[in-house]
C-alpha positions as protocol buffer text, in pm:
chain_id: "A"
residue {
  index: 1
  type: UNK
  ca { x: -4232 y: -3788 z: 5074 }
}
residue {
  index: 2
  type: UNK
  ca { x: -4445 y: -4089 z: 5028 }
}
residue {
  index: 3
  type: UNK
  ca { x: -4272 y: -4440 z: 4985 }
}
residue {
  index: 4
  type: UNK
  ca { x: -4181 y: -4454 z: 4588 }
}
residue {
  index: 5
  type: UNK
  ca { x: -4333 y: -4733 z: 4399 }
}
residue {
  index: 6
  type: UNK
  ca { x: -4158 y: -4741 z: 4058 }
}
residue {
  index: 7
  type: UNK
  ca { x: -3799 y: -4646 z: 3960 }
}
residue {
  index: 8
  type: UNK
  ca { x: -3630 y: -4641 z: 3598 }
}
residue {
  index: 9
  type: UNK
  ca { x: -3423 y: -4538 z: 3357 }
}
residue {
  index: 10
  type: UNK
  ca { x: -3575 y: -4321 z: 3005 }
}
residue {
  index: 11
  type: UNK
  ca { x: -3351 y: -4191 z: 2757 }
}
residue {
  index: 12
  type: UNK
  ca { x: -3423 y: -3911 z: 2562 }
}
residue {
  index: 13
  type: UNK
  ca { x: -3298 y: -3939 z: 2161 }
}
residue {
  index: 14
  type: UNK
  ca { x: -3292 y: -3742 z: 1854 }
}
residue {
  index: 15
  type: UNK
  ca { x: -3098 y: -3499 z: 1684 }
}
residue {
  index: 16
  type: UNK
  ca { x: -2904 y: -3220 z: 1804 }
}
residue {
  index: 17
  type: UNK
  ca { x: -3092 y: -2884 z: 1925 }
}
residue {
  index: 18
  type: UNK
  ca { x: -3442 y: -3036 z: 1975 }
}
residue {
  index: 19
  type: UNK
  ca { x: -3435 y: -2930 z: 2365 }
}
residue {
  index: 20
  type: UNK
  ca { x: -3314 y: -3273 z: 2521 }
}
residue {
  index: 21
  type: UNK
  ca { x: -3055 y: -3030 z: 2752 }
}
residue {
  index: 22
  type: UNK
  ca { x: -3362 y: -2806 z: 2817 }
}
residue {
  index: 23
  type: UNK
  ca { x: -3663 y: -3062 z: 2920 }
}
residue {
  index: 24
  type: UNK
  ca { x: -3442 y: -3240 z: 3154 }
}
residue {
  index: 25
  type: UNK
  ca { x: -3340 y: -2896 z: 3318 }
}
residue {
  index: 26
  type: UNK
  ca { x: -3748 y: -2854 z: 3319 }
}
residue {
  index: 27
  type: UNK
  ca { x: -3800 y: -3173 z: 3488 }
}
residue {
  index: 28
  type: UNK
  ca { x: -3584 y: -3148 z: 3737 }
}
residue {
  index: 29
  type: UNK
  ca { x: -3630 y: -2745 z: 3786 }
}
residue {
  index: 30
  type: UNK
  ca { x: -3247 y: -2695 z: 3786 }
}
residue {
  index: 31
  type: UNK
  ca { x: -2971 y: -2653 z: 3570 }
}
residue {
  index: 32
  type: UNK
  ca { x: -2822 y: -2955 z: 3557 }
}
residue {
  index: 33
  type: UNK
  ca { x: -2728 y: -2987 z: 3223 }
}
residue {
  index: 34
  type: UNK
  ca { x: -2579 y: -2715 z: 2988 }
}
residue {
  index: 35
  type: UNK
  ca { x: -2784 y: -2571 z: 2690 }
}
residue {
  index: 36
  type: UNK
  ca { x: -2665 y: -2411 z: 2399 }
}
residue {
  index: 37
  type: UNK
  ca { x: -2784 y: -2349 z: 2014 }
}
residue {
  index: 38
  type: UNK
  ca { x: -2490 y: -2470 z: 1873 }
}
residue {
  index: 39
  type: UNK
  ca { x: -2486 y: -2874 z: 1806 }
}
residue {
  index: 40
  type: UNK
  ca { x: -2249 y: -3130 z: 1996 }
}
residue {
  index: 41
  type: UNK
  ca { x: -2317 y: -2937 z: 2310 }
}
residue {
  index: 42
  type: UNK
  ca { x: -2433 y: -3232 z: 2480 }
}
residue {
  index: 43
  type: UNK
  ca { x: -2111 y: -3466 z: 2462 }
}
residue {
  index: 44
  type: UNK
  ca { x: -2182 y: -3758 z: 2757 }
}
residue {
  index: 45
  type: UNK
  ca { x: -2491 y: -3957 z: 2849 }
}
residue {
  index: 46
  type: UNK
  ca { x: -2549 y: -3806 z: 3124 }
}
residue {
  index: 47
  type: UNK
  ca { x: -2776 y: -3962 z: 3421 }
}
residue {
  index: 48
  type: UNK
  ca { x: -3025 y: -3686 z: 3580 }
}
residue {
  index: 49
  type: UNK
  ca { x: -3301 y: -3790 z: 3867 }
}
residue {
  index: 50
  type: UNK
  ca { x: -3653 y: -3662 z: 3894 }
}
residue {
  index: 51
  type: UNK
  ca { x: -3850 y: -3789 z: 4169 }
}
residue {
  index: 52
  type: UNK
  ca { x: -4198 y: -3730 z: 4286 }
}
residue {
  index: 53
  type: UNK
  ca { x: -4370 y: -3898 z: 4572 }
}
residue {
  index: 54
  type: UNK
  ca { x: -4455 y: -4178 z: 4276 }
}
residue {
  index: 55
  type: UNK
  ca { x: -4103 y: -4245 z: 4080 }
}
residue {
  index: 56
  type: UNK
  ca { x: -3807 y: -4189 z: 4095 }
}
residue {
  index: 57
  type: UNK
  ca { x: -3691 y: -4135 z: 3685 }
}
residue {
  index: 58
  type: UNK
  ca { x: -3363 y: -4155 z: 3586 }
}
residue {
  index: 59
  type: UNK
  ca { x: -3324 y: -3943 z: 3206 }
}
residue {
  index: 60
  type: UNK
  ca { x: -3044 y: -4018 z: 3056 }
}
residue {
  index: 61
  type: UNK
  ca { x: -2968 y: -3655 z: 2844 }
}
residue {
  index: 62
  type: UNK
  ca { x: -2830 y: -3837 z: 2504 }
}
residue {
  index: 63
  type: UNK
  ca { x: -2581 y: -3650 z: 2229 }
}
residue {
  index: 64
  type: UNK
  ca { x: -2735 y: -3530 z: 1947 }
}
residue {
  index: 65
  type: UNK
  ca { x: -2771 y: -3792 z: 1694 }
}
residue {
  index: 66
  type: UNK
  ca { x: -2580 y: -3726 z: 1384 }
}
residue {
  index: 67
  type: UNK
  ca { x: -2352 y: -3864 z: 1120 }
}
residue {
  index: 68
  type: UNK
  ca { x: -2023 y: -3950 z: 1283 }
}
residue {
  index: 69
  type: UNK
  ca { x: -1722 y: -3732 z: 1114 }
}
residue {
  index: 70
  type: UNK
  ca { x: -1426 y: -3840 z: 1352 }
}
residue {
  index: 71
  type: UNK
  ca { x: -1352 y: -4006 z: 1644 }
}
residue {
  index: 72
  type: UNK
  ca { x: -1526 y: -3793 z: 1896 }
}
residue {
  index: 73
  type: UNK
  ca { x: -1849 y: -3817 z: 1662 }
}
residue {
  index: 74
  type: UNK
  ca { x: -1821 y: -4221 z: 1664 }
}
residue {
  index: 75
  type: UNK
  ca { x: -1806 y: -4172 z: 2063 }
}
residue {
  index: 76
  type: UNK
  ca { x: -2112 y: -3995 z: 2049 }
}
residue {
  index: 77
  type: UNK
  ca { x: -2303 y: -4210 z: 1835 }
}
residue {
  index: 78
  type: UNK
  ca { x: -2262 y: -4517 z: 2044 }
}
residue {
  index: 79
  type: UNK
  ca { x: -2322 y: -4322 z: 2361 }
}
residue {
  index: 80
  type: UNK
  ca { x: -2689 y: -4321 z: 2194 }
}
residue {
  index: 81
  type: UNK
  ca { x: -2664 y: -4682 z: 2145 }
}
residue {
  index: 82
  type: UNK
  ca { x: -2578 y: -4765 z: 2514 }
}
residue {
  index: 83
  type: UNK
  ca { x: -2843 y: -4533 z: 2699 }
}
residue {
  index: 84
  type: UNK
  ca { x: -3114 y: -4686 z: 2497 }
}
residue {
  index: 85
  type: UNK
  ca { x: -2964 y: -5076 z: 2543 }
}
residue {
  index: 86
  type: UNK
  ca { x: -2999 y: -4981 z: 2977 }
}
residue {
  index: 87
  type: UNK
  ca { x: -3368 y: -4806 z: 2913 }
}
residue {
  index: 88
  type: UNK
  ca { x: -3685 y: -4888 z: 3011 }
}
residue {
  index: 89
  type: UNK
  ca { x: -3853 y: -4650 z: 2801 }
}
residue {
  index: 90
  type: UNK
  ca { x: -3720 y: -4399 z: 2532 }
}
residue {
  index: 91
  type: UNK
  ca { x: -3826 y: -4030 z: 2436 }
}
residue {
  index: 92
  type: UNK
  ca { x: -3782 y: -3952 z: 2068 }
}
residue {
  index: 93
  type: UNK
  ca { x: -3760 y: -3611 z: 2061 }
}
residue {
  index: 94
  type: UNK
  ca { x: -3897 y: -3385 z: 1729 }
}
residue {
  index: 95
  type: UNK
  ca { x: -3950 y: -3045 z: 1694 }
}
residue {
  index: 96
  type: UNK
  ca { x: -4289 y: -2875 z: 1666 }
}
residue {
  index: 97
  type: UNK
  ca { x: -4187 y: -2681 z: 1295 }
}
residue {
  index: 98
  type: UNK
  ca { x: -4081 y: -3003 z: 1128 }
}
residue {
  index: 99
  type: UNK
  ca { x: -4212 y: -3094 z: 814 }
}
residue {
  index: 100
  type: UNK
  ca { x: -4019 y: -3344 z: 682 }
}
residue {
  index: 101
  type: UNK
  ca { x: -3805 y: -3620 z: 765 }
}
residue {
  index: 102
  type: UNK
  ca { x: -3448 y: -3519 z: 805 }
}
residue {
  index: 103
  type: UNK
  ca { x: -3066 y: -3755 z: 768 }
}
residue {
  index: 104
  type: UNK
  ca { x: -3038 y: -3711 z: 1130 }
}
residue {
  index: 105
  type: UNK
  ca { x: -3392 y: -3811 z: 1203 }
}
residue {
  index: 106
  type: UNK
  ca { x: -3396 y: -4088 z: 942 }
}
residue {
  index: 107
  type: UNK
  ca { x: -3076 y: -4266 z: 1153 }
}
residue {
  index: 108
  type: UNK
  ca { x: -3264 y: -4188 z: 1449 }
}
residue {
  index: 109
  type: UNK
  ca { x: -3608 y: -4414 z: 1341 }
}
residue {
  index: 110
  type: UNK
  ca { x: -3346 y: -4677 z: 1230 }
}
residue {
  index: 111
  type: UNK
  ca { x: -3212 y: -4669 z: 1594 }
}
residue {
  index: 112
  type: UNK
  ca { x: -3546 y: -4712 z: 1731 }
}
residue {
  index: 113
  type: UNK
  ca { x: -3662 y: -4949 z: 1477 }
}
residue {
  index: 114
  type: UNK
  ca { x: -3421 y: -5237 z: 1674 }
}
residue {
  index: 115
  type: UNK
  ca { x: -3549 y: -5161 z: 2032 }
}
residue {
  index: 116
  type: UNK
  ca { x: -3826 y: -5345 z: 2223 }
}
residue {
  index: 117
  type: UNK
  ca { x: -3864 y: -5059 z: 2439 }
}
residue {
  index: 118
  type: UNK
  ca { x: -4207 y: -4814 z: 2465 }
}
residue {
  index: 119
  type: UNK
  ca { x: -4108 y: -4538 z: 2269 }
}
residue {
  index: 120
  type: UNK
  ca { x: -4290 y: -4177 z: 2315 }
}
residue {
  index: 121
  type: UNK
  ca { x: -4305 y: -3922 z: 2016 }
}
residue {
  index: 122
  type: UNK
  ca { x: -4244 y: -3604 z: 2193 }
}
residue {
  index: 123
  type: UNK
  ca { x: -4294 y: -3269 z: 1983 }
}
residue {
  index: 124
  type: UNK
  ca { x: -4124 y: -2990 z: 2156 }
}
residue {
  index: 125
  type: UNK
  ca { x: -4084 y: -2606 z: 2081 }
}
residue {
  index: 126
  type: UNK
  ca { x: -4464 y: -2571 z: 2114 }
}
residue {
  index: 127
  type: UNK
  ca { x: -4471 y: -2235 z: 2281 }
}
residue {
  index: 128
  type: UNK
  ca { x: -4618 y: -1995 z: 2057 }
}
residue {
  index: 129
  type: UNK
  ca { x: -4821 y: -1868 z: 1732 }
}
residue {
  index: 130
  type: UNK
  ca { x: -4796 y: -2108 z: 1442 }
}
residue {
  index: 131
  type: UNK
  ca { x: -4626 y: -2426 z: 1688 }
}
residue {
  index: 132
  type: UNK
  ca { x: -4924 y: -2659 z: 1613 }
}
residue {
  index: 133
  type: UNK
  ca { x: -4790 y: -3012 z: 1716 }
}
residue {
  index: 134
  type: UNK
  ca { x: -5006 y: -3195 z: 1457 }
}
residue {
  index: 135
  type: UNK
  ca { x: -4777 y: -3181 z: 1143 }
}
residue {
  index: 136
  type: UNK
  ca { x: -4486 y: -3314 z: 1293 }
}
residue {
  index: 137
  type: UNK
  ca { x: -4731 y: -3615 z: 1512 }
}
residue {
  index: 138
  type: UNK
  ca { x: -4868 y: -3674 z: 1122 }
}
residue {
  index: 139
  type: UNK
  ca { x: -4483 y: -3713 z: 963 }
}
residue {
  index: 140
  type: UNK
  ca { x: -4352 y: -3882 z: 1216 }
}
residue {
  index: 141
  type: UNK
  ca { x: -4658 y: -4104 z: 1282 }
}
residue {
  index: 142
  type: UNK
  ca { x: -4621 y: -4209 z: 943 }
}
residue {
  index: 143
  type: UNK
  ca { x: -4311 y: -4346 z: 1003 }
}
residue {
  index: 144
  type: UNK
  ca { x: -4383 y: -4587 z: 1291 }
}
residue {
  index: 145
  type: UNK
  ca { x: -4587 y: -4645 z: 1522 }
}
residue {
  index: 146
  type: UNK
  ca { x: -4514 y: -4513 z: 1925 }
}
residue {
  index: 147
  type: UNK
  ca { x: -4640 y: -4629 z: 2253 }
}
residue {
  index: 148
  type: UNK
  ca { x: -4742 y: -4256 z: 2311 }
}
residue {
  index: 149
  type: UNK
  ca { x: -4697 y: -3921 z: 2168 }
}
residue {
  index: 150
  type: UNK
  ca { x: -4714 y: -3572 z: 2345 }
}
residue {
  index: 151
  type: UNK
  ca { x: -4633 y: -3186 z: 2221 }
}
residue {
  index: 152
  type: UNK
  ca { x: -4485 y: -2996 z: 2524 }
}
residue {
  index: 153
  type: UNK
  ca { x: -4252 y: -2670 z: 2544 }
}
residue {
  index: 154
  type: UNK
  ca { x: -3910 y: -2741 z: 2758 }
}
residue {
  index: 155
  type: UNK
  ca { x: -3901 y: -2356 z: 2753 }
}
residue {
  index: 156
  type: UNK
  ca { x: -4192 y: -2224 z: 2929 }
}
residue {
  index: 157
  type: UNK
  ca { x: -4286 y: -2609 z: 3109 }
}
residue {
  index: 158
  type: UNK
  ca { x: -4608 y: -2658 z: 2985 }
}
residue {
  index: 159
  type: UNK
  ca { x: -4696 y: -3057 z: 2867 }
}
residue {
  index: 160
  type: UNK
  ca { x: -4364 y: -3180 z: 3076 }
}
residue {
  index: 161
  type: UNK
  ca { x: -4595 y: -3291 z: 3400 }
}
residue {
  index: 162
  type: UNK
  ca { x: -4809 y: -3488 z: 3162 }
}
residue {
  index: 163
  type: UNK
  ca { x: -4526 y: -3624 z: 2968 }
}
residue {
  index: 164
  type: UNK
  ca { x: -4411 y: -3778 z: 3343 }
}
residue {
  index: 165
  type: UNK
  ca { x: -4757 y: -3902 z: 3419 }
}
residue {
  index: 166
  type: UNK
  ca { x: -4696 y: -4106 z: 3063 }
}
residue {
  index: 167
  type: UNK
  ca { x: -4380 y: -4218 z: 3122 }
}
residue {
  index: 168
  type: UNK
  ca { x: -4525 y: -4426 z: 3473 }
}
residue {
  index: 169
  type: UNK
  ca { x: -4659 y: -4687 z: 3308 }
}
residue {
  index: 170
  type: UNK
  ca { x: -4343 y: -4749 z: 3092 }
}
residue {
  index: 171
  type: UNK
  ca { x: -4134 y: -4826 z: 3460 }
}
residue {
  index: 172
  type: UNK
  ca { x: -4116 y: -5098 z: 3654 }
}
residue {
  index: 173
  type: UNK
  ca { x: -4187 y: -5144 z: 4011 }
}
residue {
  index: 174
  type: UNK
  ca { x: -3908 y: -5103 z: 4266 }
}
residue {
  index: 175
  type: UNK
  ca { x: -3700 y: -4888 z: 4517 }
}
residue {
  index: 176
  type: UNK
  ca { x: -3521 y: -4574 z: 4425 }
}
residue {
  index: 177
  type: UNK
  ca { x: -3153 y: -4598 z: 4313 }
}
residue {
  index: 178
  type: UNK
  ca { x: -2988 y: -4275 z: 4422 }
}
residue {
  index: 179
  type: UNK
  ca { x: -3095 y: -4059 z: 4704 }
}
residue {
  index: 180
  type: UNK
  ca { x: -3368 y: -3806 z: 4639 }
}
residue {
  index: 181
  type: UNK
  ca { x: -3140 y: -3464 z: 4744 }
}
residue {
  index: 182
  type: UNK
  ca { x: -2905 y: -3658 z: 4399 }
}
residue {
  index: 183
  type: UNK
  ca { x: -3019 y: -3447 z: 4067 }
}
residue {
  index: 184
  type: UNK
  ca { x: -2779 y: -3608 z: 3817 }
}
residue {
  index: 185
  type: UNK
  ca { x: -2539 y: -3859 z: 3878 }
}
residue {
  index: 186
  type: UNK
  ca { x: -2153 y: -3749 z: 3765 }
}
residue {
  index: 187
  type: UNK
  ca { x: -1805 y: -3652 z: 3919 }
}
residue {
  index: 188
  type: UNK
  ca { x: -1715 y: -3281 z: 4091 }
}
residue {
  index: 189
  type: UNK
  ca { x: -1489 y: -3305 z: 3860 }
}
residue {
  index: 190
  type: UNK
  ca { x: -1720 y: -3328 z: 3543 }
}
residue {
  index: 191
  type: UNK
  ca { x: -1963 y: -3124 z: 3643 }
}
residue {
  index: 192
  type: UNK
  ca { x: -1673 y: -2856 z: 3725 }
}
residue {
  index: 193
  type: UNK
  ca { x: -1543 y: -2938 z: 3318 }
}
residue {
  index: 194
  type: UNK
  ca { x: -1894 y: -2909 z: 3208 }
}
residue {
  index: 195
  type: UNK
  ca { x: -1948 y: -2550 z: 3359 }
}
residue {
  index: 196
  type: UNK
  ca { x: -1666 y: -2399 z: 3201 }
}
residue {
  index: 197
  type: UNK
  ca { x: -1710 y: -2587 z: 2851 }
}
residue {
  index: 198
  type: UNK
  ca { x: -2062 y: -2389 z: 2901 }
}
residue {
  index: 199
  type: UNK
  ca { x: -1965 y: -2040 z: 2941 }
}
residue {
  index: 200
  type: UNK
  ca { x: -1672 y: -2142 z: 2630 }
}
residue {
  index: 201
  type: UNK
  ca { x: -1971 y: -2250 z: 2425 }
}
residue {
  index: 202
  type: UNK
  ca { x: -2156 y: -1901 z: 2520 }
}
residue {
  index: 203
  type: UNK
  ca { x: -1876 y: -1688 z: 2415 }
}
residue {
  index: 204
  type: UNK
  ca { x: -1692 y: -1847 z: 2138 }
}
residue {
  index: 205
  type: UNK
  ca { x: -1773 y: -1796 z: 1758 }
}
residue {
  index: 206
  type: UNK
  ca { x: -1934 y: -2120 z: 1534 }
}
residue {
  index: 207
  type: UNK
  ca { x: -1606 y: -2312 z: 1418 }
}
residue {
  index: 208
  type: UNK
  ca { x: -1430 y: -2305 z: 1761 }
}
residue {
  index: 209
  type: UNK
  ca { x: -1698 y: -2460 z: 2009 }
}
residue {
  index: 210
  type: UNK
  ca { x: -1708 y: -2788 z: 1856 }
}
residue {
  index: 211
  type: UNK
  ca { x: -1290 y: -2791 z: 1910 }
}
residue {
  index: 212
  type: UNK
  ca { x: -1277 y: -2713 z: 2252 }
}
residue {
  index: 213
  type: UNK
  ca { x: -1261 y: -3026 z: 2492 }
}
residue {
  index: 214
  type: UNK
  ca { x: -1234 y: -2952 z: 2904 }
}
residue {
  index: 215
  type: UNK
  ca { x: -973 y: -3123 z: 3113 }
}
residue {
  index: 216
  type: UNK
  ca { x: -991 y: -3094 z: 3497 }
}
residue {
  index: 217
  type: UNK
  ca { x: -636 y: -3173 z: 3601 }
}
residue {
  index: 218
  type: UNK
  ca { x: -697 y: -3082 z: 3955 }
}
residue {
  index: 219
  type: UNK
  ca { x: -1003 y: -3029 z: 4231 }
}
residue {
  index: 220
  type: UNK
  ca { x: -877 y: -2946 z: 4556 }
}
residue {
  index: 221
  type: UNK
  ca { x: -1208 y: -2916 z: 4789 }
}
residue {
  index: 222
  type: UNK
  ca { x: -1273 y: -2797 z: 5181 }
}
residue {
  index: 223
  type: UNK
  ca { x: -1499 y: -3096 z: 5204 }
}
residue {
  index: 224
  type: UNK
  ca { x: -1243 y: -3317 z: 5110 }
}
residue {
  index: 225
  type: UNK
  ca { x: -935 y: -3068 z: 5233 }
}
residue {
  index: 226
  type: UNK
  ca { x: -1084 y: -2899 z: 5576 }
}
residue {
  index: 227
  type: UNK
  ca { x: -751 y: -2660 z: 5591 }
}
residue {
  index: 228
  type: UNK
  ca { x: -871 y: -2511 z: 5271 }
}
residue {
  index: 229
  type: UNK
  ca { x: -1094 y: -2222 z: 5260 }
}
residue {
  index: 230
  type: UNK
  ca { x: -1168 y: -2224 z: 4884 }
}
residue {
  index: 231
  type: UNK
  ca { x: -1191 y: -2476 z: 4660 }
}
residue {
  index: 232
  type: UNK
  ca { x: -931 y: -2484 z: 4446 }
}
residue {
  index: 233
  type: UNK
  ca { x: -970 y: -2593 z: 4003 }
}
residue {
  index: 234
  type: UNK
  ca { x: -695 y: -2582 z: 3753 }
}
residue {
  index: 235
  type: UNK
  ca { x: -813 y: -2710 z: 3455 }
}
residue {
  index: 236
  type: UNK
  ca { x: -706 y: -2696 z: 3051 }
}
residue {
  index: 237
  type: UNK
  ca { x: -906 y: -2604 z: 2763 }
}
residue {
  index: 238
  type: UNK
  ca { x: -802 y: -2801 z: 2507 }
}
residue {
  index: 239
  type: UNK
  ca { x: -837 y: -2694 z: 2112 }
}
residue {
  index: 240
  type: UNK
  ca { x: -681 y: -2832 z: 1821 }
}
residue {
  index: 241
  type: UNK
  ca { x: -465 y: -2550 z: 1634 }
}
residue {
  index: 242
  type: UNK
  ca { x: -290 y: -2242 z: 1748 }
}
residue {
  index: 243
  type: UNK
  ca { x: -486 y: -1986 z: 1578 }
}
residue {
  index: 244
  type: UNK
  ca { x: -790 y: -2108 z: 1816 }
}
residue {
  index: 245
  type: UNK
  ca { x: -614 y: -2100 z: 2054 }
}
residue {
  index: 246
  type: UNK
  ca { x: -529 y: -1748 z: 1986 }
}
residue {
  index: 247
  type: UNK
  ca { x: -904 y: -1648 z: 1941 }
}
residue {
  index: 248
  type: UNK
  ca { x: -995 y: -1849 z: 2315 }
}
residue {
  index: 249
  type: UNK
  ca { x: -757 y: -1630 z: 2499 }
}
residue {
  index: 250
  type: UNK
  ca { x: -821 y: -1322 z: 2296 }
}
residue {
  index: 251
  type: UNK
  ca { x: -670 y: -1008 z: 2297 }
}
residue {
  index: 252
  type: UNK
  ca { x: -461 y: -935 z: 2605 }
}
residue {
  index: 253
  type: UNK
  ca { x: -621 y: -1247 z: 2789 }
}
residue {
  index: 254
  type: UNK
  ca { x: -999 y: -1109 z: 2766 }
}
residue {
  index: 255
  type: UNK
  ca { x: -1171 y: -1389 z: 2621 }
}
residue {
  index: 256
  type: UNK
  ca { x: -1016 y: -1645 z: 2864 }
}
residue {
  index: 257
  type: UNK
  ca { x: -1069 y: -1383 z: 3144 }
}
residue {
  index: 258
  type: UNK
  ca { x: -1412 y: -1371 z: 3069 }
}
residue {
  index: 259
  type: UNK
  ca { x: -1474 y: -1739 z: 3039 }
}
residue {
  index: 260
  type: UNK
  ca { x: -1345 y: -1821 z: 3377 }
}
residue {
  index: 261
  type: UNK
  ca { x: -1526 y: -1541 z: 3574 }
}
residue {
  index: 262
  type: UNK
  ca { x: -1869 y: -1670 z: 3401 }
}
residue {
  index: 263
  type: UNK
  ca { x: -1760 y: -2017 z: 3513 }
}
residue {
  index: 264
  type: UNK
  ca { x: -1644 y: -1938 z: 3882 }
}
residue {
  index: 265
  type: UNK
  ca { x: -1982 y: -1762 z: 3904 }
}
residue {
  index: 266
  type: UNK
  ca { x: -2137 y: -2083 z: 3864 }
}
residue {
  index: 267
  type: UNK
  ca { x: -1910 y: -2322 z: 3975 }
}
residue {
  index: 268
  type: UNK
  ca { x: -1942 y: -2101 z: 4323 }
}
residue {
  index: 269
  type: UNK
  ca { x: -2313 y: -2157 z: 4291 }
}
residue {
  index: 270
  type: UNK
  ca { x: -2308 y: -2546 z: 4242 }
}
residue {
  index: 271
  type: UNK
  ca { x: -2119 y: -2600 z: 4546 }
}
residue {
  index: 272
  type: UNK
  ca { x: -2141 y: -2350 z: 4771 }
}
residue {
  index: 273
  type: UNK
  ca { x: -1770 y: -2293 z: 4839 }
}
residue {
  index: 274
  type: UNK
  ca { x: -1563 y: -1964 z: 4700 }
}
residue {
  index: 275
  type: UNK
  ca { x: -1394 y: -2106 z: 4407 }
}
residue {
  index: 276
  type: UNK
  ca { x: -1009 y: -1990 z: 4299 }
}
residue {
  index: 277
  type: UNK
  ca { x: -1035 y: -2111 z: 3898 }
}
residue {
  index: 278
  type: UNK
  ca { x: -698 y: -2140 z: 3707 }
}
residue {
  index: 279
  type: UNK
  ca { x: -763 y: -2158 z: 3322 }
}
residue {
  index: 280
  type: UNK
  ca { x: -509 y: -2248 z: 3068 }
}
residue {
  index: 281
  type: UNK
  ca { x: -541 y: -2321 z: 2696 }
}
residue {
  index: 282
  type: UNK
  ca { x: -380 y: -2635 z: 2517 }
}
residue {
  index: 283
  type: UNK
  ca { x: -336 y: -2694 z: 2148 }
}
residue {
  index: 284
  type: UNK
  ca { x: -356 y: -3099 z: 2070 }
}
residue {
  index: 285
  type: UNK
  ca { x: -328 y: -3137 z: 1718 }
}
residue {
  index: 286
  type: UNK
  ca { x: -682 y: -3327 z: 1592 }
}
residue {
  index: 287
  type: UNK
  ca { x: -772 y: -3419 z: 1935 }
}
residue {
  index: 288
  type: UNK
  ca { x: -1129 y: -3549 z: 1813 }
}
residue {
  index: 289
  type: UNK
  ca { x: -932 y: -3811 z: 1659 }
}
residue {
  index: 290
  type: UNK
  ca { x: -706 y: -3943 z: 1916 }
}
residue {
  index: 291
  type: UNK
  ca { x: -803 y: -4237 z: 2093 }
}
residue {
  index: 292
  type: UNK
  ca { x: -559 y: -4194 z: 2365 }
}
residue {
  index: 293
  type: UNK
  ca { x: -640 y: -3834 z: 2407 }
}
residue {
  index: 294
  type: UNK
  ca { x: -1011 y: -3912 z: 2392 }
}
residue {
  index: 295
  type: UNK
  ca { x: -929 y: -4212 z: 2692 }
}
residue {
  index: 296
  type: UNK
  ca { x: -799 y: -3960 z: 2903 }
}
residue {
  index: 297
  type: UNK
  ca { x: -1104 y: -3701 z: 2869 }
}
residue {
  index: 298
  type: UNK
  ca { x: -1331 y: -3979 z: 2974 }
}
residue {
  index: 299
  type: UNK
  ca { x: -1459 y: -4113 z: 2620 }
}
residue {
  index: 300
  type: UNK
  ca { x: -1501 y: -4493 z: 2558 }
}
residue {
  index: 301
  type: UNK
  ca { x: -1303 y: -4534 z: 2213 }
}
């Protein structure tokens, strides 16, 4: 690999679902960030790192932005706030069927509208019949004016090379902050939570998924324990009332059963060791409002 020449940060914005998850998991070719239709699913800023032989980008993969309802939501919001205060370019993400300017949306352009940063319209979700980009570049066009603009499909890959060969322009020269063989930059430990908040997100019905935090209590690893032979994760799900918990275990145990066999599948793949999982459920009575509950799952309250 040739000597990189620039190196920054881009943060991708806008409001839940629009593929932010998805295009960095296209730009870097890997899973590195879990996807799911249901909102909220993204709950951390979390640093990914595509490099090339002429960059090395570092996305920050941004909560939806909504309207804050609790605690958790207010965590979220200024999550937003800090990736785009450390950016050197921002990607305002829209969707390809949008028509109109939404709530979520109209908080997003008031975001941006306090930045001094290049910010690129990208229109995902333009992979098939009747996904012509140029409504949504006309609405949102109207609404302010962007360094660049782009229509691309996270899905099936196609505009997300060009949408890097925009971004180069936006970043400034320098050296590389992580090492290349580095595709996102978080804890064992998190990623471990975030794989089995995943397969929980997969399986669980609409009102439960947005109740459900992850708590790694312990990660016992043959890298870091060489008289191990598997590494070893007990970790909590943790859900605010008693009849959820009641539907995450399911009958006889299935449900949880389920979600940590999906998980150890994964978790097995990420790093390479066999995996013993031990899954319990927690109730914590309105958790997404608890400051000293949300301290101790990693949130900055």
């Amino acid at each position: 690999m040739c000597p990189v020449t620039r190196c920054g940060a881009v943060a991708l914005v806008g409001r839940p679902n629009v593929g932010k998850s998805s295009l960095v998991n296209a730009l870097l070719k890997a899973k590195v960030t879990i996807v799911s239709p249901k909102p909220q699913t993204t709950r951390n800023a979390v640093r990914c790192i595509y490099n090339d032989e002429r960059a090395q980008i570092v996305f920050t993969d941004t909560p939806g932005i909504h309207l804050p309802k609790d605690k958790l939501g207010k965590f979220l919001s200024e999550a937003v706030f800090d990736a785009l205060d450390n950016a050197d370019a921002v990607c305002y993400m829209v969707e390809s069927g949008d028509r109109k300017i939404g709530p979520e949306d109209t908080e997003a352009l008031e975001r941006l509208a306090g930045i001094d940063r290049p910010v690129i319209l990208v229109v995902n979700k333009c992979d098939g019949a009747g996904k012509d980009p140029s409504q949504a570049f006309a609405v949102y066009g109207g609404a302010r004016a962007f360094a660049g603009r782009i229509a691309l499909s996270a899905k099936s890959g196609r505009g997300v090379p060009e949408l890097v060969d925009m971004l180069l322009e936006f970043l400034p020269e320098g050296e590389p902050w992580y090492d290349p063989d580095i595709l996102m930059d978080g804890t064992e430990r998190f990623m471990a939570a975030e794989i089995v908040r995943s397969k929980a997100l997969a399986l669980l019905r609409e009102e439960v998924p947005h109740c459900v935090a992850v708590e790694v209590e312990e990660y016992k690893s043959p890298d870091e324990y060489p008289d191990r032979d598997k590494l070893y994760i007990r970790a909590s799900m943790i859900v605010e009332t008693p009849g959820q918990k009641g539907i995450l275990i399911g009958a006889g145990g299935a449900t949880l059963k389920k979600i940590g066999q999906a998980a150890r599948t994964d978790l097995e793949k990420t790093t390479g060791h066999p995996v013993y999982l031990e899954l319990w459920v927690k109730v914590s009575p309105k958790w997404r409002q608890s400051e000293p509950v949300l301290r101790r799952l990693g949130y900055s309250v």
